[in-house]
mmCIF file of the N, C-alpha and C atoms, coordinates in Angstrom:
data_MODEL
# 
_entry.id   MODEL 
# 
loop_
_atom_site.group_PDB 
_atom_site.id 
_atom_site.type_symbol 
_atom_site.label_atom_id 
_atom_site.label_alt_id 
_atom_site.label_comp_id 
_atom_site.label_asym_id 
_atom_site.label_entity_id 
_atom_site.label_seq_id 
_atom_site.pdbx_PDB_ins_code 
_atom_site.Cartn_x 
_atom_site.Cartn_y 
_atom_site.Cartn_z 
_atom_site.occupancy 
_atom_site.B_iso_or_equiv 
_atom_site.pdbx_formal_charge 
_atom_site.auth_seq_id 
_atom_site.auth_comp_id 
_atom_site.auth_asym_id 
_atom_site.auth_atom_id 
_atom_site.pdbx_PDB_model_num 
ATOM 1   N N  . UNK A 1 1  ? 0.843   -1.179 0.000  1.00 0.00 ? 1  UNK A N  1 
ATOM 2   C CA . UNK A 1 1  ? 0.000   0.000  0.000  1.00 0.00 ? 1  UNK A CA 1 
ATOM 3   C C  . UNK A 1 1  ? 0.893   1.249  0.000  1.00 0.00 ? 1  UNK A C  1 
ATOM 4   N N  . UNK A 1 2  ? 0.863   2.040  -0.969 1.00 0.00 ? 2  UNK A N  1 
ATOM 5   C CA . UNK A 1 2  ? 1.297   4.203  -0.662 1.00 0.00 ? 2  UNK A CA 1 
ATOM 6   C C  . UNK A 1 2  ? 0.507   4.494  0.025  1.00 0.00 ? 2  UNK A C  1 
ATOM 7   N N  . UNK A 1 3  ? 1.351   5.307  0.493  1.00 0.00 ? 3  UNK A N  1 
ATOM 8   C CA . UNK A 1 3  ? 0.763   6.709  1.249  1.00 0.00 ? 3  UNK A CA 1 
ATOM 9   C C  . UNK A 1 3  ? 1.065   7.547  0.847  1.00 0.00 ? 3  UNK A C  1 
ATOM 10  N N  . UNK A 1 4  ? 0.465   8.822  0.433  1.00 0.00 ? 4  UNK A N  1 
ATOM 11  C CA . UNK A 1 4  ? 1.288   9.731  0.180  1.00 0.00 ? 4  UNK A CA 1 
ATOM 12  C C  . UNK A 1 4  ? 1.958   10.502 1.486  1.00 0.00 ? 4  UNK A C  1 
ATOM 13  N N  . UNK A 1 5  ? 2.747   11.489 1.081  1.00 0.00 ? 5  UNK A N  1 
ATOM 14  C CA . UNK A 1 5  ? 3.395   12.267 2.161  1.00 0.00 ? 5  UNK A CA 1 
ATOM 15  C C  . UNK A 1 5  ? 2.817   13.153 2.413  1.00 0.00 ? 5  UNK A C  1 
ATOM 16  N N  . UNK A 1 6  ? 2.925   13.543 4.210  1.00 0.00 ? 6  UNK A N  1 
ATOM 17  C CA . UNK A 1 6  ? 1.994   14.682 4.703  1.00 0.00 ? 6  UNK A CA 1 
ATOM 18  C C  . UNK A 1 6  ? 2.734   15.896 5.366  1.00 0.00 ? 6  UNK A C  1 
ATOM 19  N N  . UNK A 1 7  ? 2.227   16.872 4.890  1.00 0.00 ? 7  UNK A N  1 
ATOM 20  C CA . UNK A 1 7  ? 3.263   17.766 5.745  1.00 0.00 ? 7  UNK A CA 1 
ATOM 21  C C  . UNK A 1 7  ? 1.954   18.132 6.486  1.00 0.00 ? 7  UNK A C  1 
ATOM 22  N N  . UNK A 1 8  ? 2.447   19.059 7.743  1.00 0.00 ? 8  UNK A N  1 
ATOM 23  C CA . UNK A 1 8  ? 1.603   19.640 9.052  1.00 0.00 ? 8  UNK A CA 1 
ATOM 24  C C  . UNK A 1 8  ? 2.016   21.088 9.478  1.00 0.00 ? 8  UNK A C  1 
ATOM 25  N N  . UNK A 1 9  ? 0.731   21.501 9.429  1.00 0.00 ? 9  UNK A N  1 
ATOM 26  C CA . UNK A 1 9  ? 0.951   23.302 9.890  1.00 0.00 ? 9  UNK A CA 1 
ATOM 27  C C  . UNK A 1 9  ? -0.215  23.461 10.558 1.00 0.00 ? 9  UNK A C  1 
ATOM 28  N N  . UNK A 1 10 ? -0.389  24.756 11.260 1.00 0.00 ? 10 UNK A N  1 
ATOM 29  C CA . UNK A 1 10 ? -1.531  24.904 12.320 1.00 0.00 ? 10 UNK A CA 1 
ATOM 30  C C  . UNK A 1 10 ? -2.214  26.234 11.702 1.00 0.00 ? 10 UNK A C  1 
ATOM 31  N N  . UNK A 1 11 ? -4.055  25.780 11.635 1.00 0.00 ? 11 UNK A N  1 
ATOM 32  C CA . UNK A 1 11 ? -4.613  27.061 11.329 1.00 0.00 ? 11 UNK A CA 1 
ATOM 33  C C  . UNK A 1 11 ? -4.083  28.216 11.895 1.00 0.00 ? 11 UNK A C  1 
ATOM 34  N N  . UNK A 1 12 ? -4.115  29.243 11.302 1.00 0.00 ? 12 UNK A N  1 
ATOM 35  C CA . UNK A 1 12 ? -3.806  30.796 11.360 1.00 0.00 ? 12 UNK A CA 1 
ATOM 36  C C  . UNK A 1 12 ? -5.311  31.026 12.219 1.00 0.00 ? 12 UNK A C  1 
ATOM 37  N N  . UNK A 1 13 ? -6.010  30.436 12.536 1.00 0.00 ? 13 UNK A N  1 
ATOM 38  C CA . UNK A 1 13 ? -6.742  31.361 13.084 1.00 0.00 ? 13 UNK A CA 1 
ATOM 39  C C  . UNK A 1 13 ? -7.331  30.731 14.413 1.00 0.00 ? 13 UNK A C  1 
ATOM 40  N N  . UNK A 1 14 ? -7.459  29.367 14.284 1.00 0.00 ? 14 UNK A N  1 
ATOM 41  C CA . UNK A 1 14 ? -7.446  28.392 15.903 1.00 0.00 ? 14 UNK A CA 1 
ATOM 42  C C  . UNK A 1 14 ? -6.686  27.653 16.196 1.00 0.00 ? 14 UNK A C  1 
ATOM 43  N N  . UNK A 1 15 ? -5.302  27.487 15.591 1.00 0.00 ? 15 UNK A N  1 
ATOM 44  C CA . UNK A 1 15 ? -3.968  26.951 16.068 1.00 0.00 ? 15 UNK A CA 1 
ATOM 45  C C  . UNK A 1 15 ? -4.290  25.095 15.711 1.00 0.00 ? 15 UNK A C  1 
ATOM 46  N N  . UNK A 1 16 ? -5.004  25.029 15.247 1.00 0.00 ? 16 UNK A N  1 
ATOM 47  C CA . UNK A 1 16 ? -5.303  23.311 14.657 1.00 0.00 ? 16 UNK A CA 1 
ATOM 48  C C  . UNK A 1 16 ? -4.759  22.791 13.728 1.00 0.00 ? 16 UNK A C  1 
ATOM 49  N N  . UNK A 1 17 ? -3.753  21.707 14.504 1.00 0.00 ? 17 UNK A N  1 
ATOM 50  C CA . UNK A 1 17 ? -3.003  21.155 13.618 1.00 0.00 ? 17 UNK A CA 1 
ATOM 51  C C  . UNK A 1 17 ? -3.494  20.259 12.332 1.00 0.00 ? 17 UNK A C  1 
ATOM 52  N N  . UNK A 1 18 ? -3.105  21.028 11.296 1.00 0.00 ? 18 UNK A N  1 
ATOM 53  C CA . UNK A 1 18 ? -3.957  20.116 10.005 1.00 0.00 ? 18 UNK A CA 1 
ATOM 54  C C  . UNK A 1 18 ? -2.739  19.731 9.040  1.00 0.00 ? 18 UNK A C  1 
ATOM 55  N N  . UNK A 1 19 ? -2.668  18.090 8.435  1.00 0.00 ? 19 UNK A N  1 
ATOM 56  C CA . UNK A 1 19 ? -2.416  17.746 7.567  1.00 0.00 ? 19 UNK A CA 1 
ATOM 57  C C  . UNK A 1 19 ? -2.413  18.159 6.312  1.00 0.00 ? 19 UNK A C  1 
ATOM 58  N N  . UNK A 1 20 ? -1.801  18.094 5.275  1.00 0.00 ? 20 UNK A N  1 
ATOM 59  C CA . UNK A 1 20 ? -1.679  18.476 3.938  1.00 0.00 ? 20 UNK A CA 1 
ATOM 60  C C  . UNK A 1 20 ? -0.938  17.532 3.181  1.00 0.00 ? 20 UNK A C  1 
ATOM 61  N N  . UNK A 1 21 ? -1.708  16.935 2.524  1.00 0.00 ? 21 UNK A N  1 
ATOM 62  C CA . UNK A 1 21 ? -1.061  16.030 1.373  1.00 0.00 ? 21 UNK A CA 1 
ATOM 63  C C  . UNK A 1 21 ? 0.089   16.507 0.238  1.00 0.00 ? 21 UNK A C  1 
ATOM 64  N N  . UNK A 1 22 ? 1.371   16.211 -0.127 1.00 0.00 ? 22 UNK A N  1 
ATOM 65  C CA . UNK A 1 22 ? 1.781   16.776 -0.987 1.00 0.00 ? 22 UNK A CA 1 
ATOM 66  C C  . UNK A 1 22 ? 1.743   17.478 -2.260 1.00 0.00 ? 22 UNK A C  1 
ATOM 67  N N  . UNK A 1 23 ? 0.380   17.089 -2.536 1.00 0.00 ? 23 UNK A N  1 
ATOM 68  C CA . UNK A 1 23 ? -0.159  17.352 -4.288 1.00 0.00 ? 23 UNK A CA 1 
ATOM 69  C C  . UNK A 1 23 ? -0.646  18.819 -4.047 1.00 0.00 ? 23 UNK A C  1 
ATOM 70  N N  . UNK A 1 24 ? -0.950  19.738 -2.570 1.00 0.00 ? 24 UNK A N  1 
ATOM 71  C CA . UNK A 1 24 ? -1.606  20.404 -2.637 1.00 0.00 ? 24 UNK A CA 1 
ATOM 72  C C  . UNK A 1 24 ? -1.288  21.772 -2.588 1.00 0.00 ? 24 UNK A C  1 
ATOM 73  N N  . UNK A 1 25 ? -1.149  22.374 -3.752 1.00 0.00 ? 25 UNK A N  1 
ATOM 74  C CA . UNK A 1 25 ? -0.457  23.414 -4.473 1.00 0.00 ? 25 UNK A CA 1 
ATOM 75  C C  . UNK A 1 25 ? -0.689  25.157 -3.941 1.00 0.00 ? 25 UNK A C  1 
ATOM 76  N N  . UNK A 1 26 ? 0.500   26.027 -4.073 1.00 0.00 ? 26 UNK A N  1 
ATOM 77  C CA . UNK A 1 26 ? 0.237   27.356 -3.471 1.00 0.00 ? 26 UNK A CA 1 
ATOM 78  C C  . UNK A 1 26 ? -1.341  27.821 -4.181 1.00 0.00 ? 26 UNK A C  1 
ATOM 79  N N  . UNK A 1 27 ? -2.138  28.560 -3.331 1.00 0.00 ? 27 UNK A N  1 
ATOM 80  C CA . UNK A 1 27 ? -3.489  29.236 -4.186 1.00 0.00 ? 27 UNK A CA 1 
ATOM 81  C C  . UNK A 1 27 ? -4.427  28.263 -3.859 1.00 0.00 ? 27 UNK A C  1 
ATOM 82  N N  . UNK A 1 28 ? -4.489  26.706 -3.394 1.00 0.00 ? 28 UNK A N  1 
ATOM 83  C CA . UNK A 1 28 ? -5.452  26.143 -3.672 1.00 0.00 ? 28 UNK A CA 1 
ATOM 84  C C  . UNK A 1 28 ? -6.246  26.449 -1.809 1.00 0.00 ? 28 UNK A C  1 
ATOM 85  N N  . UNK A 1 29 ? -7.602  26.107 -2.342 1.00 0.00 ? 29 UNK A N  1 
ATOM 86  C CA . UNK A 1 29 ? -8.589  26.481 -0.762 1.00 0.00 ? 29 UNK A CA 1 
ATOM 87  C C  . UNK A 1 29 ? -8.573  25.889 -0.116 1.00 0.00 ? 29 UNK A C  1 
ATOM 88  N N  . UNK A 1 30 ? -8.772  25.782 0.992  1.00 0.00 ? 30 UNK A N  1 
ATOM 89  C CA . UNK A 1 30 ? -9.337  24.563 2.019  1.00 0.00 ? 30 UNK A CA 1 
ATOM 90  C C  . UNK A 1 30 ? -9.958  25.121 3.188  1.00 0.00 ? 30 UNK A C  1 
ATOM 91  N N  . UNK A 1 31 ? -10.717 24.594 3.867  1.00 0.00 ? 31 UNK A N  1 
ATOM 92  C CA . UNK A 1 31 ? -11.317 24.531 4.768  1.00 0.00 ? 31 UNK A CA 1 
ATOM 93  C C  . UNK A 1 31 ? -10.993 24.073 6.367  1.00 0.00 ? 31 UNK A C  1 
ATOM 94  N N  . UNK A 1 32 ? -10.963 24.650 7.703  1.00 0.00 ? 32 UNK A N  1 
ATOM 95  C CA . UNK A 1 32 ? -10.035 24.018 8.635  1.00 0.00 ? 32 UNK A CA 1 
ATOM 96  C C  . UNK A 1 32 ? -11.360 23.274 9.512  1.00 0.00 ? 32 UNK A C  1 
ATOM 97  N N  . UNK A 1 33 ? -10.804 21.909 9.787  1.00 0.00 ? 33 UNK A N  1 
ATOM 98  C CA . UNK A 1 33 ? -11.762 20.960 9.980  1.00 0.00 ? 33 UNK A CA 1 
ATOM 99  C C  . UNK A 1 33 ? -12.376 21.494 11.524 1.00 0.00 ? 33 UNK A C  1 
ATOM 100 N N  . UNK A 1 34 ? -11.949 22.254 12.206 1.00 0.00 ? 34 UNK A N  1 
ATOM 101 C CA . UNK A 1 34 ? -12.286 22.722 13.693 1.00 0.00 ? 34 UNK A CA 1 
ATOM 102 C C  . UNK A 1 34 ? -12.986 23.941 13.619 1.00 0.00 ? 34 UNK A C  1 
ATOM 103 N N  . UNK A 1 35 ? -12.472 24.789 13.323 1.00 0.00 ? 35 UNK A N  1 
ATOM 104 C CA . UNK A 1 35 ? -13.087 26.327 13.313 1.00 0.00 ? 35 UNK A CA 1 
ATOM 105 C C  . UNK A 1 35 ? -13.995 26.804 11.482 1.00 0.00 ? 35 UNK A C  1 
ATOM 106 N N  . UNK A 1 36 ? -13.435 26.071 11.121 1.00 0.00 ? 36 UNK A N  1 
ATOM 107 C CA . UNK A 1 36 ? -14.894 25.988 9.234  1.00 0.00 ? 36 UNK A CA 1 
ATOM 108 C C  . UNK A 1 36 ? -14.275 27.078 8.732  1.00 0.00 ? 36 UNK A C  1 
ATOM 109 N N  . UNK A 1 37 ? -12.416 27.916 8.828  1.00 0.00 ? 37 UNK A N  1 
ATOM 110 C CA . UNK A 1 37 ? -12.454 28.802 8.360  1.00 0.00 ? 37 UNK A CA 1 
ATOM 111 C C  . UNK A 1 37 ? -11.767 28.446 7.099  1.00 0.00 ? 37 UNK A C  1 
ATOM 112 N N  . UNK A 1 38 ? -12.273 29.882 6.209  1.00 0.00 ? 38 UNK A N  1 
ATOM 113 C CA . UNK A 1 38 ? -11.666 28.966 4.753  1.00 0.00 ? 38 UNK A CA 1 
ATOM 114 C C  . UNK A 1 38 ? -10.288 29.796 4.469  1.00 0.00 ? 38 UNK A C  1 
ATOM 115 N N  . UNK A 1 39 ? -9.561  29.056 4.456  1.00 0.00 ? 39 UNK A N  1 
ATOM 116 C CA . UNK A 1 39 ? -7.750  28.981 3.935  1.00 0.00 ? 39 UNK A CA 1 
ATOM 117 C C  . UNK A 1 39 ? -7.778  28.803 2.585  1.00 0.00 ? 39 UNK A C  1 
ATOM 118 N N  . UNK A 1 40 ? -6.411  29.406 2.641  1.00 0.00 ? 40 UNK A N  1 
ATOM 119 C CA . UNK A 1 40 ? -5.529  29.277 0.839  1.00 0.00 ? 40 UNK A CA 1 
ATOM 120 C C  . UNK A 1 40 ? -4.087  29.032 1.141  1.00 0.00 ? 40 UNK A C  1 
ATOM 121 N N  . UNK A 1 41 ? -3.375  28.028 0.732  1.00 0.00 ? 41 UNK A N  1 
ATOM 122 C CA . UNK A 1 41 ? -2.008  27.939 0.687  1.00 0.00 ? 41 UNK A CA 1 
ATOM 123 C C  . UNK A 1 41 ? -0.916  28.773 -0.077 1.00 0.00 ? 41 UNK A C  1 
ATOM 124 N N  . UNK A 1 42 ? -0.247  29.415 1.037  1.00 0.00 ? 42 UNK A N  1 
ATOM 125 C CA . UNK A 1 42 ? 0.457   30.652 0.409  1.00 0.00 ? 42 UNK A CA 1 
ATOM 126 C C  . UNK A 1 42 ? 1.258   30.055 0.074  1.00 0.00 ? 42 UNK A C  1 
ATOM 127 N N  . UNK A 1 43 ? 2.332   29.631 0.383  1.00 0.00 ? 43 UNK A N  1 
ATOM 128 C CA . UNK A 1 43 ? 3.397   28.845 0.067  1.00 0.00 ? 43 UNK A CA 1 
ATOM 129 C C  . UNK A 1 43 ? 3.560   27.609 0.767  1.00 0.00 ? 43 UNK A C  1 
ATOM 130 N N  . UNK A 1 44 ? 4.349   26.494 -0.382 1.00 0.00 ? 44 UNK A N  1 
ATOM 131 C CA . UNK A 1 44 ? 4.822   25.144 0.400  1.00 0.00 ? 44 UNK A CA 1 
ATOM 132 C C  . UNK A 1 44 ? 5.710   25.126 0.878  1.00 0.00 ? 44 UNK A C  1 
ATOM 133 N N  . UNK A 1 45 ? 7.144   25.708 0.586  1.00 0.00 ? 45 UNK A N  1 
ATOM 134 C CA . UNK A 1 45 ? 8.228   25.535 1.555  1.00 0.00 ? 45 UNK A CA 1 
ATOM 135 C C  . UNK A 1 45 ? 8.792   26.710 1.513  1.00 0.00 ? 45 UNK A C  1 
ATOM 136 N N  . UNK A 1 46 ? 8.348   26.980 3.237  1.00 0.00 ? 46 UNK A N  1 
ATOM 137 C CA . UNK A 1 46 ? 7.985   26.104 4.309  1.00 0.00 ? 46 UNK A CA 1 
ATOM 138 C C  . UNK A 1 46 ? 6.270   26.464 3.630  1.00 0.00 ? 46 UNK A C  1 
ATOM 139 N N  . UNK A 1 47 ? 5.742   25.622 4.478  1.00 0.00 ? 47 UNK A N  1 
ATOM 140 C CA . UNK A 1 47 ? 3.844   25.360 4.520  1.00 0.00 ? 47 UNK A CA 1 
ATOM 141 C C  . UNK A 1 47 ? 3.526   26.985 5.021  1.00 0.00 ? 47 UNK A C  1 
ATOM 142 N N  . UNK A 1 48 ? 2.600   27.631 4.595  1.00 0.00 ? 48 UNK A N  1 
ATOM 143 C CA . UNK A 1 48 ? 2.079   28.556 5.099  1.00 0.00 ? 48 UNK A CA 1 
ATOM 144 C C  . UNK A 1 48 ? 0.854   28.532 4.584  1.00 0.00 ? 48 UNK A C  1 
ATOM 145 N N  . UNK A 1 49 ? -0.362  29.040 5.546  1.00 0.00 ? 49 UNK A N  1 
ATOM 146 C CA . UNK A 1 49 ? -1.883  29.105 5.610  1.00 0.00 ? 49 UNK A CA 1 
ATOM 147 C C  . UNK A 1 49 ? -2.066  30.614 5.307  1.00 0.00 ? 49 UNK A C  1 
ATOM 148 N N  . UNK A 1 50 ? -3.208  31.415 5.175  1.00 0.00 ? 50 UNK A N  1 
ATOM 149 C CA . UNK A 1 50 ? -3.653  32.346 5.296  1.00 0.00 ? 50 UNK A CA 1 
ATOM 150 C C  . UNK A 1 50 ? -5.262  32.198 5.214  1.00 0.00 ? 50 UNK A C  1 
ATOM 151 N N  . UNK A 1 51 ? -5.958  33.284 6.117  1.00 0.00 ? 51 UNK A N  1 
ATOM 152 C CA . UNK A 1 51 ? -7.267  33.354 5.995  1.00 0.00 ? 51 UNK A CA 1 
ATOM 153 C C  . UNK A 1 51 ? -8.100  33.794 4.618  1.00 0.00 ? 51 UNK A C  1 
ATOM 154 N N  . UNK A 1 52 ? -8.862  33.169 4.039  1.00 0.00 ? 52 UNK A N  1 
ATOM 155 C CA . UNK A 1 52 ? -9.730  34.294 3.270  1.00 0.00 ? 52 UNK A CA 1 
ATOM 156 C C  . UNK A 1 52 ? -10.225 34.833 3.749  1.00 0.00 ? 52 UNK A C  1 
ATOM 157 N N  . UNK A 1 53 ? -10.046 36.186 3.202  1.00 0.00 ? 53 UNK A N  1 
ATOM 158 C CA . UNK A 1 53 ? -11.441 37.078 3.943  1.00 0.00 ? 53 UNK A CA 1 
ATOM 159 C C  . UNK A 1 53 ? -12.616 36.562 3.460  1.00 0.00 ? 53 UNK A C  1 
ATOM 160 N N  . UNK A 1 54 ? -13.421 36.806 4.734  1.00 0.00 ? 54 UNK A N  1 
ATOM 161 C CA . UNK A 1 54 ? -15.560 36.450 4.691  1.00 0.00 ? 54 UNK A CA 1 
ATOM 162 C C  . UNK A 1 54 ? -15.765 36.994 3.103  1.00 0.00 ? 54 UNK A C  1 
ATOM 163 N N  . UNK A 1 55 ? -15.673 37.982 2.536  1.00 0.00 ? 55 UNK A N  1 
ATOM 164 C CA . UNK A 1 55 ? -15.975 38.610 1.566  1.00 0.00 ? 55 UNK A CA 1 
ATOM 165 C C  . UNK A 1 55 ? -15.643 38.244 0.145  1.00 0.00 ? 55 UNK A C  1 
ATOM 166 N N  . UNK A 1 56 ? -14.968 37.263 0.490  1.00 0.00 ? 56 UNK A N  1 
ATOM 167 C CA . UNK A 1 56 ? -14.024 36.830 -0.662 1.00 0.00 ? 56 UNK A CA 1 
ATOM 168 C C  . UNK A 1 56 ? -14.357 35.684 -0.754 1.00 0.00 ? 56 UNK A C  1 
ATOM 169 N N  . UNK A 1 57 ? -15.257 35.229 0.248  1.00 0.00 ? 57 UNK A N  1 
ATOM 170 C CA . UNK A 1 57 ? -15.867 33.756 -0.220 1.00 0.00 ? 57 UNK A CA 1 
ATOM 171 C C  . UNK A 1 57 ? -17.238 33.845 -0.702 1.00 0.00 ? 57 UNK A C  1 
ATOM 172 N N  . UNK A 1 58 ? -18.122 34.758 -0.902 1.00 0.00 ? 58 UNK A N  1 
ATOM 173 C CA . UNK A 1 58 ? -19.172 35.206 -1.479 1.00 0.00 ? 58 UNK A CA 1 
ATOM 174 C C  . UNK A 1 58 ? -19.438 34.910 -2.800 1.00 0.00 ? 58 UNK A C  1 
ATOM 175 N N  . UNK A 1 59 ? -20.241 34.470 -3.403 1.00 0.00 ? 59 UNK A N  1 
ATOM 176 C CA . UNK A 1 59 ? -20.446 34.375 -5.037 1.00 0.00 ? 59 UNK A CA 1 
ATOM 177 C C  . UNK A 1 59 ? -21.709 34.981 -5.322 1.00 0.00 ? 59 UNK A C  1 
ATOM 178 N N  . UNK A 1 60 ? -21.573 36.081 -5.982 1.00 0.00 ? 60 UNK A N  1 
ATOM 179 C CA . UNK A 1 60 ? -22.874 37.112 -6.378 1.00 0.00 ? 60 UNK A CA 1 
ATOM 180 C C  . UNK A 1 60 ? -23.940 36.168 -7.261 1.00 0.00 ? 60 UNK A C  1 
ATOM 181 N N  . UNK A 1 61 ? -23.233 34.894 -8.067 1.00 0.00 ? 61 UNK A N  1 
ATOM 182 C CA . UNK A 1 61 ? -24.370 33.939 -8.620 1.00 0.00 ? 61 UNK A CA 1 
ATOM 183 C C  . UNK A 1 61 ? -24.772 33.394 -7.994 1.00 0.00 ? 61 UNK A C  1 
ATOM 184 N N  . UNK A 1 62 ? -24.581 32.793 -7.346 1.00 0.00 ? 62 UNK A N  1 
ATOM 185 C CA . UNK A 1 62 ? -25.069 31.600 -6.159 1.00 0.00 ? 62 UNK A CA 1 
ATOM 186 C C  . UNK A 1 62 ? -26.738 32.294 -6.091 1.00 0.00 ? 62 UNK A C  1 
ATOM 187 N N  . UNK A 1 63 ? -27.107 31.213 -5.981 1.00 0.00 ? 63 UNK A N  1 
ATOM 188 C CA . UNK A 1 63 ? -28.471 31.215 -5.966 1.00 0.00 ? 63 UNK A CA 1 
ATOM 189 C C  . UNK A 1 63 ? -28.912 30.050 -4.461 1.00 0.00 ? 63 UNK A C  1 
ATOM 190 N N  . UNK A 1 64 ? -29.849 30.871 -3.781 1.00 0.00 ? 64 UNK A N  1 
ATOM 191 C CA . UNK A 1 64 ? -30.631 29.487 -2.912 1.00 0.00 ? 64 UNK A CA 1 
ATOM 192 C C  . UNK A 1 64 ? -31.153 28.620 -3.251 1.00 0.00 ? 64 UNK A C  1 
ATOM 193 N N  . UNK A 1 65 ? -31.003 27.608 -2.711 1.00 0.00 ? 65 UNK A N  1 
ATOM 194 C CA . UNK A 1 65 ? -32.023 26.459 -3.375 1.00 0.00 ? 65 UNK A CA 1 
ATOM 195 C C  . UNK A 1 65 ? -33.208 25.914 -3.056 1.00 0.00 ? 65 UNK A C  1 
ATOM 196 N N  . UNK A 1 66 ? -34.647 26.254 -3.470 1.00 0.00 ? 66 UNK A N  1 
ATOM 197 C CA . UNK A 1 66 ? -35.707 26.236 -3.878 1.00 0.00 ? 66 UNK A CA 1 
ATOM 198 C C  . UNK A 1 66 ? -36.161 25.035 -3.415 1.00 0.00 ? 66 UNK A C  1 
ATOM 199 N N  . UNK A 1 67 ? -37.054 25.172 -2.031 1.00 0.00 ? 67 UNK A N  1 
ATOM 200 C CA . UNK A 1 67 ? -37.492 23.624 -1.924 1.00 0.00 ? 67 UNK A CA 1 
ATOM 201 C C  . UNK A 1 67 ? -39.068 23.984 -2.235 1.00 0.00 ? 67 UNK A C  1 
ATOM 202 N N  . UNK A 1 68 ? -39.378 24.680 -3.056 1.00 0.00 ? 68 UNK A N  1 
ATOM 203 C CA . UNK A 1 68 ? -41.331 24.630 -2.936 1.00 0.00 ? 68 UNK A CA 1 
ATOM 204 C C  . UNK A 1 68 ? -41.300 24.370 -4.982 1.00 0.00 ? 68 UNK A C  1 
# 
């Protein structure tokens, strides 16, 4: 069986140590499994997190979804 390789850094914003698989590239999003805040990987080496801003996760299309 592989595994891939994991590197480890702690949210920027509740100190929770989270895993990161190697494939997972500067710019891409994620989500921190404790506090729901949404991250972007600034750089891999070394690992660095940053917050999105609230505002920046907004999509002016997004539509609700219609249960009637």
């Amino acid at each position: 069986m592989l595994t891939m390789p994991l590197e480890t850094t702690k949210c920027p914003v509740c100190g929770r140590k989270l895993a990161l698989q190697e494939y997972v590239t500067p710019g891409t999003r994620l989500v921190c499994t404790d506090c729901e805040s949404n991250l972007y990987v600034e750089a891999r080496r070394p690992l660095r997190l940053k917050p999105v801003p609230e505002e920046a996760t907004y999509n002016a299309n997004d539509r609700p979804e219609s249960y009637g």
